[in-house]
C-alpha positions as CSV (number, residue, x, y, z in Angstrom):
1,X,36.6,14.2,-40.6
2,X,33.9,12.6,-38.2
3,X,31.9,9.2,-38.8
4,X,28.8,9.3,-39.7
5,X,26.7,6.9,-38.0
6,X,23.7,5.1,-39.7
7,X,20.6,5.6,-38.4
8,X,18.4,2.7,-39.0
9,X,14.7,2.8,-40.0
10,X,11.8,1.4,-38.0
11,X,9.7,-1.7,-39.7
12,X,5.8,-0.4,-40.2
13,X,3.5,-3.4,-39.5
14,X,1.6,-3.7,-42.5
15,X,-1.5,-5.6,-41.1
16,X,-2.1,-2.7,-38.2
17,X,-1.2,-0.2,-41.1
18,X,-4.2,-1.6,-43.1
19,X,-6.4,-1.3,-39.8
20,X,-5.9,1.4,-38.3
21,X,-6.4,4.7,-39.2
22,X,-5.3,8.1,-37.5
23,X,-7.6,11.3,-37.4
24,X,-6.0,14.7,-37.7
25,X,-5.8,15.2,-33.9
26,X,-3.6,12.2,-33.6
27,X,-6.5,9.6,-32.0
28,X,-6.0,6.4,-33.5
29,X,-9.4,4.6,-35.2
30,X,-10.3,0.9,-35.7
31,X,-13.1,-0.6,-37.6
32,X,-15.4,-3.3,-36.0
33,X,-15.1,-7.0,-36.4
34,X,-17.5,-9.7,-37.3
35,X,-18.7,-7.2,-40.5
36,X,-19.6,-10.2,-42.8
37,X,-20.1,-13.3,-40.9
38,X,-23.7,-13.7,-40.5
39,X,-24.6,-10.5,-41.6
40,X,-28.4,-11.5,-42.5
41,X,-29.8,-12.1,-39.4
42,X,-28.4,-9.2,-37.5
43,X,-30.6,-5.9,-36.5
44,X,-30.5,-2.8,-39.1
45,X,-28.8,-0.8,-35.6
46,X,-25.8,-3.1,-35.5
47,X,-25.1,-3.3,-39.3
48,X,-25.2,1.2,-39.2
49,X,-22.7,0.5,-36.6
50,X,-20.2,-1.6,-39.0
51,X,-19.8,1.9,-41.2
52,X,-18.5,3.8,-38.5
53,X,-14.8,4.1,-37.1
54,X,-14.9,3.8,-33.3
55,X,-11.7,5.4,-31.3
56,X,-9.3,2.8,-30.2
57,X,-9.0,2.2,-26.4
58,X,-6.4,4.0,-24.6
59,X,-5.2,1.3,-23.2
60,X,-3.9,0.0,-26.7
61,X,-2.8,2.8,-28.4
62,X,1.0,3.0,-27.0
63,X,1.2,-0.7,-28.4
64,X,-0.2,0.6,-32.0
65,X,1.6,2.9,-32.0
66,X,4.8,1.0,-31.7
67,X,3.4,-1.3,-34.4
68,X,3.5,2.7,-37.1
69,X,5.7,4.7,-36.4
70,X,5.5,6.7,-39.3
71,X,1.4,7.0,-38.8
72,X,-0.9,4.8,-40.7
């Protein structure tokens, strides 16, 4: 009778898991930073833009995804 042999499961990172968010082609999304600091004084444009998920850069998507394997 052969050995089975364990297959280990990969970690998710749970502060990139609460970041990041997939879409249904696979792209990886990010929210903007510096949301609440100083929020008063900044132009009505910038503080539409805070709403919005921008796509991740290519460059650091093979990292992220590294960080979820399983997907966000």
């Amino acid at each position: 009778m052969p050995t089975k042999t364990k297959k280990y499961k990969l970690k998710t990172h749970k502060g990139a898991q609460k970041r990041i968010g997939i879409t249904g082609t696979g792209k990886l999304t990010k929210g903007k930073g510096h949301q609440s600091h100083l929020r008063r004084k900044k132009p009505k444009s910038v503080k539409r833009q805070y709403a919005d998920q921008q796509a991740l850069a290519e460059a650091d998507t093979k990292r992220v995804k590294r960080l979820l394997p399983y997907g966000a």
